[in-house]
ZAGU-36216 format. One line per field, with one value per residue (C-alpha): x, y, z; residue number from 0. Coordinates in steps of 0.5 Angstrom, whole numbers. Layout:
N
px <- X_... $
py <- Y_... $
pz <- Z_... $
num <- NUM_... $
***
This chain:
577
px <- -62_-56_-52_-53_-51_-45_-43_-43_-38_-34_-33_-34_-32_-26_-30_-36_-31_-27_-33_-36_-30_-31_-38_-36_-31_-37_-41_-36_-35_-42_-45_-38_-40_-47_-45_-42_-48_-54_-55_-60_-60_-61_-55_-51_-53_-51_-44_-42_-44_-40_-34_-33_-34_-29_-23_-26_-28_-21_-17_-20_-19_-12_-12_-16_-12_-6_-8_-14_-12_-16_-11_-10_-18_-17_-11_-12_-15_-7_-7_-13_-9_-7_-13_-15_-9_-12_-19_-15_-13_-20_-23_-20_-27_-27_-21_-24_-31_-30_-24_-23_-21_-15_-12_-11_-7_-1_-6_-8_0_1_-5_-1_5_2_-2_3_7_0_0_7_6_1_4_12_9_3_5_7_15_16_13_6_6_11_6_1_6_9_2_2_8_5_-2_1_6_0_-3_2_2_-5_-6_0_-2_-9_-5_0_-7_-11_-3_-4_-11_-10_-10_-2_0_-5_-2_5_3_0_7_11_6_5_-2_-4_-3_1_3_1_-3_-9_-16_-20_-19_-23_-30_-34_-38_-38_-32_-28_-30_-27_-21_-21_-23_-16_-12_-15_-15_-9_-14_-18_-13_-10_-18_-19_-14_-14_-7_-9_-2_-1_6_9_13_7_2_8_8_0_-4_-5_-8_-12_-16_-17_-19_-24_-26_-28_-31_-38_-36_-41_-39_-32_-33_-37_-33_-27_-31_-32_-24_-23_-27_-23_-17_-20_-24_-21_-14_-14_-8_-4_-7_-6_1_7_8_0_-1_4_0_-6_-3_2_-5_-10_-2_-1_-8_-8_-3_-4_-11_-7_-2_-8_-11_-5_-4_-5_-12_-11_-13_-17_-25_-29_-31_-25_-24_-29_-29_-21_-24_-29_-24_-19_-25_-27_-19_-19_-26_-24_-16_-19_-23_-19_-15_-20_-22_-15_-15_-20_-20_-20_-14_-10_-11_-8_-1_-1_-1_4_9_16_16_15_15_10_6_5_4_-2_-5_-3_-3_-11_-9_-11_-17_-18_-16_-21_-27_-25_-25_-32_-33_-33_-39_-36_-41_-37_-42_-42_-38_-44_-49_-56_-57_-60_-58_-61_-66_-67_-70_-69_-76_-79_-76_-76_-84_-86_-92_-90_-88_-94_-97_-102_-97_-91_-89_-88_-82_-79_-81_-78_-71_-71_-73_-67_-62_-61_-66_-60_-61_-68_-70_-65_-68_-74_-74_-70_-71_-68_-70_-68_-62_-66_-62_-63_-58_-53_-53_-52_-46_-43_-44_-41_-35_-33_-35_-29_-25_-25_-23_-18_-21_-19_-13_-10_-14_-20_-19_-17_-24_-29_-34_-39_-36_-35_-43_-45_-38_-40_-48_-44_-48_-42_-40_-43_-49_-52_-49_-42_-43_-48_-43_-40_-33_-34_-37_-42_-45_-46_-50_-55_-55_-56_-62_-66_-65_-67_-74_-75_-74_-78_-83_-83_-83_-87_-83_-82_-90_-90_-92_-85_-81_-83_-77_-72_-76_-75_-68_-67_-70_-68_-60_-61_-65_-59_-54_-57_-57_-50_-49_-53_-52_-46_-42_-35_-37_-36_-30_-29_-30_-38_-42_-46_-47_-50_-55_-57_-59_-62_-67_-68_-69_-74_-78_-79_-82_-87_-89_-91_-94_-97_-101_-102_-108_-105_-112_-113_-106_-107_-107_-102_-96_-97_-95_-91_-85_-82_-84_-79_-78_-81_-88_-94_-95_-90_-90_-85_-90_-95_-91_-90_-97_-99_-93_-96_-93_-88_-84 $
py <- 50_55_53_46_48_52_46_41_45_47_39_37_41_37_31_35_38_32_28_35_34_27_27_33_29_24_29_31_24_22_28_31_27_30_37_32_31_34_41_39_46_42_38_43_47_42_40_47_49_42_44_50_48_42_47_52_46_43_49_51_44_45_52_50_43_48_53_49_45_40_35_35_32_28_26_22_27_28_24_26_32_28_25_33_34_28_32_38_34_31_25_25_26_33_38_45_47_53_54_60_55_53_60_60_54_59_60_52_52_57_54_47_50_53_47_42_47_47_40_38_43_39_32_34_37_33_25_21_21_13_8_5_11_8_5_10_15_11_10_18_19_14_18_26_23_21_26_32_27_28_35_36_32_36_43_40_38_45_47_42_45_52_53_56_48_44_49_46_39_40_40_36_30_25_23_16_12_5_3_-4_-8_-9_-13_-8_-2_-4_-5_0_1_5_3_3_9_12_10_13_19_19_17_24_28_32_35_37_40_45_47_48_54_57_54_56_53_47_44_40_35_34_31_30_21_21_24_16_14_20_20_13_13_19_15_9_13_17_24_27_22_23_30_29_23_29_34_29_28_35_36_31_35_41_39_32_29_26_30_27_21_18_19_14_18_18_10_9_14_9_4_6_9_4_-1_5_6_-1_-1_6_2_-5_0_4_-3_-6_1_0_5_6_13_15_16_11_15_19_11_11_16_14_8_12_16_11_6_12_13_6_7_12_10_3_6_11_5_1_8_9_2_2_8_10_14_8_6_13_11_5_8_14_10_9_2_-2_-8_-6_-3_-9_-14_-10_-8_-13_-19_-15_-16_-10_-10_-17_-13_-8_-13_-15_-9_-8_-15_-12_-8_-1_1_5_11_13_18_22_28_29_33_38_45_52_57_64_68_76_77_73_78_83_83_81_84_91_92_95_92_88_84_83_77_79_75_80_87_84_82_89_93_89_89_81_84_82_75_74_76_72_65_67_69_62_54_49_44_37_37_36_28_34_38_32_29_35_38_32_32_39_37_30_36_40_34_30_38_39_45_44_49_55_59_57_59_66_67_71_66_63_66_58_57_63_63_57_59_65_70_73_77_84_86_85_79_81_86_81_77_82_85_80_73_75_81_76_72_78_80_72_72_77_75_69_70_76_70_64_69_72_66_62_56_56_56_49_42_39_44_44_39_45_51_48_46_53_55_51_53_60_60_56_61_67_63_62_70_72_66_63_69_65_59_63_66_74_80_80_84_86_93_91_86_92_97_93_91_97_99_93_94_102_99_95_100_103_99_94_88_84_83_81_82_75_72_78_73_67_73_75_67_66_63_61_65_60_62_55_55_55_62_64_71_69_65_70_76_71_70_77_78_79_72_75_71 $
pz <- 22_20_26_24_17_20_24_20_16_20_22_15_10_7_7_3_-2_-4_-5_-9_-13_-14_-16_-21_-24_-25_-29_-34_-36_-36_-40_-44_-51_-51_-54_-60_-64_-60_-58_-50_-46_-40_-40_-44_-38_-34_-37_-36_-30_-28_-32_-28_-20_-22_-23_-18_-13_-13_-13_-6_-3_-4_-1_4_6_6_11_16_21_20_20_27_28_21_19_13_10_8_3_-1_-4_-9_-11_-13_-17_-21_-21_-24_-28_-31_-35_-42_-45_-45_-43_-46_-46_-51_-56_-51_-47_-51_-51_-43_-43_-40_-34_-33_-32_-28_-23_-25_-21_-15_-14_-14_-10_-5_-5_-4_2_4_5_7_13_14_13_18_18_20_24_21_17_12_7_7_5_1_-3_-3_-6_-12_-12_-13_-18_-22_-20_-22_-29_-30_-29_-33_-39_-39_-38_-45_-48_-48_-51_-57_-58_-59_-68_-68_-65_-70_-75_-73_-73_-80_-82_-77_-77_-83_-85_-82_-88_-86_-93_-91_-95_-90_-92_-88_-92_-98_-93_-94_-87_-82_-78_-84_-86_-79_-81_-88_-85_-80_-87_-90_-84_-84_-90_-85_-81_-87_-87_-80_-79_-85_-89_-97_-98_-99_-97_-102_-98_-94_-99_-105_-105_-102_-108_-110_-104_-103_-110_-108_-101_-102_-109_-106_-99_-99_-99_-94_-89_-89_-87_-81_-79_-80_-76_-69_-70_-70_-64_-61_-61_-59_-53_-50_-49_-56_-58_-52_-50_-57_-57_-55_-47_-47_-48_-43_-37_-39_-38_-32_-29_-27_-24_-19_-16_-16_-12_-8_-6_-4_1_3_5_9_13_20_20_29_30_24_23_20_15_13_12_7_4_3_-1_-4_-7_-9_-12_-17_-18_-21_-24_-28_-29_-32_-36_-39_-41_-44_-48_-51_-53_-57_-60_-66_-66_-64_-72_-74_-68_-71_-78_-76_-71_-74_-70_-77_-73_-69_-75_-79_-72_-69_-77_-82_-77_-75_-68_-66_-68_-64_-58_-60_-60_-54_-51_-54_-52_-44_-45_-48_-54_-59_-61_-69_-70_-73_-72_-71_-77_-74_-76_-72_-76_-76_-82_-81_-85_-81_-75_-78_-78_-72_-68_-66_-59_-55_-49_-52_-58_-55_-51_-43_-43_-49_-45_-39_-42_-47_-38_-36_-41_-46_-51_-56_-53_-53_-60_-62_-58_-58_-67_-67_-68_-70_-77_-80_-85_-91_-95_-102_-98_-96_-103_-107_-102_-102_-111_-111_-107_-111_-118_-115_-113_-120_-123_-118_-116_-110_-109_-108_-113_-111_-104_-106_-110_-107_-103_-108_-115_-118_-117_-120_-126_-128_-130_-133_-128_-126_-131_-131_-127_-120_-118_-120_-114_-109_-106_-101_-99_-93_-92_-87_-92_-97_-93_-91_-99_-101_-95_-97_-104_-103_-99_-106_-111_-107_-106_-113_-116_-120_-121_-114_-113_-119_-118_-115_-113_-106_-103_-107_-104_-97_-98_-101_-95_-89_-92_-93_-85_-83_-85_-82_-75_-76_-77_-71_-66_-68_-71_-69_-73_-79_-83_-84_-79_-76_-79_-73_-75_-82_-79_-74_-79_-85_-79_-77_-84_-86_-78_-81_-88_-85_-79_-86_-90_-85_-88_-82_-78_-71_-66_-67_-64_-59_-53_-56_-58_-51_-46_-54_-51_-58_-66_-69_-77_-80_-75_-79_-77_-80_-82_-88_-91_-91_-93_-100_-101_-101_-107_-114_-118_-123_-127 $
num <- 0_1_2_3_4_5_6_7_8_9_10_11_12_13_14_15_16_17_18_19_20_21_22_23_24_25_26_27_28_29_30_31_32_33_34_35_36_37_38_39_40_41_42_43_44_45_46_47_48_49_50_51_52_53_54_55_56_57_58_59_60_61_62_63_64_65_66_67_68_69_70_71_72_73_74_75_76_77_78_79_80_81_82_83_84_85_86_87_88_89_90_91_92_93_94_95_96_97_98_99_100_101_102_103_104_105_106_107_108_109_110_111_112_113_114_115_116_117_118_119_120_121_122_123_124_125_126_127_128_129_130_131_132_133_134_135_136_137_138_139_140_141_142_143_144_145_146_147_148_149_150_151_152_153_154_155_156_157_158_159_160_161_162_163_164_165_166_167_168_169_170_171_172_173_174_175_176_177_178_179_180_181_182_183_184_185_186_187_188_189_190_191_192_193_194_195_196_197_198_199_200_201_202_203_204_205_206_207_208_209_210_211_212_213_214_215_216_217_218_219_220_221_222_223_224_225_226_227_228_229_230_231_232_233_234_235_236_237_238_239_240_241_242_243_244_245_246_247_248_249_250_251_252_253_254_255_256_257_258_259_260_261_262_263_264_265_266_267_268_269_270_271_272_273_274_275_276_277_278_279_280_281_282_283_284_285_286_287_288_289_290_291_292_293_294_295_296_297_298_299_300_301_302_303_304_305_306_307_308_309_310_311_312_313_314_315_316_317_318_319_320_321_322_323_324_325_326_327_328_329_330_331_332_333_334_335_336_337_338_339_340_341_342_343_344_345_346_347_348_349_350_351_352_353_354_355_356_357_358_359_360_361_362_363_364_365_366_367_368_369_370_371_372_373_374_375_376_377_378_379_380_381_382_383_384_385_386_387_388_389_390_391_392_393_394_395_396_397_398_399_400_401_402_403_404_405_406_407_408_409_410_411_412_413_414_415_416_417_418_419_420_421_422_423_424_425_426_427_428_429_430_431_432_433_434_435_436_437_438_439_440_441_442_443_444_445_446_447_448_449_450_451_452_453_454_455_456_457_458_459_460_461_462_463_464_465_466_467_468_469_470_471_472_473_474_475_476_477_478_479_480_481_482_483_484_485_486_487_488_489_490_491_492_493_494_495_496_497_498_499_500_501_502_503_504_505_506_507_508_509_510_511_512_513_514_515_516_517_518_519_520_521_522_523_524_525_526_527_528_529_530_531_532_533_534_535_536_537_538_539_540_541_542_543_544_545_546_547_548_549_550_551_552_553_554_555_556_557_558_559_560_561_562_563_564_565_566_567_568_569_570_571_572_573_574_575_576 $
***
């Protein structure tokens, strides 16, 4: 069985990396959206594990190609080495799986060198020089120049990504606004909406990498069409759709693919492997195995598959509106957006079967309560979880508390609405400026209740945001408990917005700790639990004998359970008011 194993690789292994490469390329384009609006593990897990053997797959062909004697039994195999510069290159949906990513784009560069060099090595001393071979060599040449075009467009696209060259672009790009009469931009649906959120975009921007000052030639001439167009827009779906715009500059080729160089790659791409395939058709195939043959076509049908594809993508995008807003062609801004002809093309390429997702979340946020942590079984053979004792043995402990201690909840509409009235509140007072930012995290809510004067409240805000959020949480956990307007007929739907948020920010804090701003506070967190674990070895209320068995195969304790030991703790609590 081994030997067998041995042997087909040994006659096979070009074959099988190239189709490997192949079929990697076709899950990170199935599979790179899903991160979007959801969190699927599985498929997340998928992705990942995809988006690492791609580079890696790719990589090791082109050494292997350069190095093996392969060509000698299968010399077509020559010719695959420019489909795995365009495999390195990647479907345009996904370019980044962290925003780590994005920093290393000076190693992609590096790796984009040594590969190209690879595989021009690999043709020059390979490819038939003359005689039948011409149009083959030909169709080569064509495949590596693309080839080097799409790796090099990913290599510029992770660049664009990294939050020093979003910095730049905030001053060095105008907002895509046409200055044209359009009859679109007075709907109000989800499409129209999109395309206010492209006008507001650069709002967005200056938000993301942290820009308090904002420069005055930037907005100077647009404050009138901001004020309309977040005046007649519901402000909520603005952000969202500002933040699915925002992803796809940091993980996909959106920031290079809808540019005047981008659109002609698009369009040059599907015309050259077109051709690459109509020369590979005619070439003489005496000599070469029949499925190195098949394998070739295999090769050349994904190519033209995913080339077409990408084409389709970027012209119906929504991305082309904000070219089309920005170019400084007049002429072809006023034809495509005033004369709607755009938009006829993109309900043509609608019309050829692409459905355009919304560009929407799922409004599932993670939880996790540090009381609720704070006051789980004691940790004996008896009350733990199996699975707990084995990772605190074998070491992610850290881990393990944390998913296990964790879930996840629907974004209360309560919580929608009043966000998005706070943010039209700020904006109708022109708060949003550099004061404001300059301001300790929650000191406007708390000032205009006139409850940051002197007192505790004064001082419960935090020197950093992460600390704030521990204050706050305990804070609210105490009020809810303590309360009696929170135990009142009617207050349910506030005590659970209250509380789904305050959860959700403690999930940030211990799971997503890079999500939010400030230093982590990891340290802080350790000690507060260590401080409330030792409280209730103290005074512990809990009769855990009748759980014994469930905490034991338990393989999630999330904090909104109804075994929530939060809940419990509550209604132990004397109502004061």
């Amino acid at each position: 069985m081994a030997g067998d194993a041995l042997g087909l690789w040994n006659h096979g292994s070009m074959q099988i990396l190239v189709l490997l490469s192949l079929g990697l390329q076709f899950v990170l384009f199935a599979f790179a959206g899903i991160r979007r609006r959801e969190d699927a593990p599985v498929r997340r897990f998928l992705l990942w594990l995809a988006y690492l053997l791609a580079d890696s797959t790719a990589v090791y062909a082109v050494g292997h190609l350069s190095f093996s004697s392969t060509m000698r039994e299968h010399q077509l195999v020559v010719f695959w080495a420019p489909f795995l510069l365009m495999h390195l290159g990647g479907p345009d949906n996904i370019t980044a799986y962290a925003l780590q990513d994005n920093q290393l784009w000076l190693r992609h560069l590096q790796i984009l060198v040594v590969q190209v060099l690879g595989a021009a090595y690999v043709l020059k001393k390979n490819l038939p020089g003359s005689g039948g071979g011409y149009l083959l060599r030909l169709a080569s040449f064509l495949m590596f120049g693309l080839g080097v075009v799409k790796y090099g467009e990913r290599t510029w696209a992770l660049k664009c990504a990294t939050l020093e060259s979003i910095g730049v672009s905030v001053k060095m790009q105008p907002p895509a606004i046409h200055n044209h009469f359009h009859p679109q931009d007075e709907a109000s649906d989800e499409e129209f909406m999109v395309r206010r959120a492209h006008s507001l975009f650069h709002i967005c921007k200056r938000a993301i990498v942290d820009s308090s000052v904002i420069e005055k030639d930037v907005v100077e001439g647009h404050e009138e069409y901001t004020t309309k167009m977040m005046h007649k827009a519901e402000l909520w779906a603005l952000m969202e759709i500002k933040l699915s715009l925002m992803y796809d500059v940091l993980y996909t080729k959106a920031a290079v693919a809808h540019t005047l160089f981008g659109y002609l790659v698009r369009v040059v791409s599907p015309l050259t492997t077109a051709a690459s395939l109509v020369l590979f058709q005619l070439t003489a195939k005496q000599g070469y195995s029949r499925a190195d043959i098949a394998i070739t076509y295999v090769l050349m049908g994904g190519a033209v598959f995913m080339e077409t594809t990408s084409l389709l993508n970027a012209l119906g995008s929504s991305w082309t509106f904000a070219f089309l807003s920005t170019t400084r062609w007049q002429w072809l801004r006023y034809g495509a957006l005033c004369n709607e002809r755009w938009d006829r093309l993109r309900r043509l390429v609608v019309s050829l079967g692409y459905r355009y997702k919304p560009r929407r979340w799922s409004y599932t946020i993670g939880q996790y309560n540090m009381l609720h942590f704070c006051t789980r079984p004691t940790s004996t053979p008896f009350t733990s979880p199996l699975l707990g004792r084995l990772a605190k043995k074998f070491g992610p402990s850290e881990w393990w508390n944390t998913k296990h201690y964790s879930a996840s909840a629907d974004l209360p509409v309560y919580i929608r609405r009043s966000i998005s009235n706070y943010m039209r509140r700020l904006y109708s007072k022109g708060k949003f400026n550099t004061g404001l930012l300059r301001k300790k995290w929650g000191e406007d809510p708390l000032d205009r209740r006139g409850l940051y004067g002197e007192g505790i409240l004064k001082h419960s805000l935090g020197v950093e945001f992460q600390e704030g959020i521990i204050i706050w949480h305990i804070g609210t956990e105490a009020s809810l408990a303590k309360s009696q307007r929170a135990k009142a007929e009617g207050a349910a739907e506030h005590v659970h917005a209250i509380r789904v948020l305050s959860d959700y920010m403690m999930f940030l804090l211990v799971d997503r700790p890079y999500m939010l701003p400030g230093q982590p506070q990891k340290r802080i967190y350790q000690r507060i639990c260590e401080k409330l674990v030792a409280l209730r070895s103290l005074n512990s209320k809990y009769d855990l004998r009748n759980g014994m068995v469930r905490n034991l195969f338990r393989l999630r304790d999330p904090p909104n359970s109804k075994t929530s030991r939060v809940d419990e703790r509550g209604a132990r609590q004397h109502p004061v008011r």
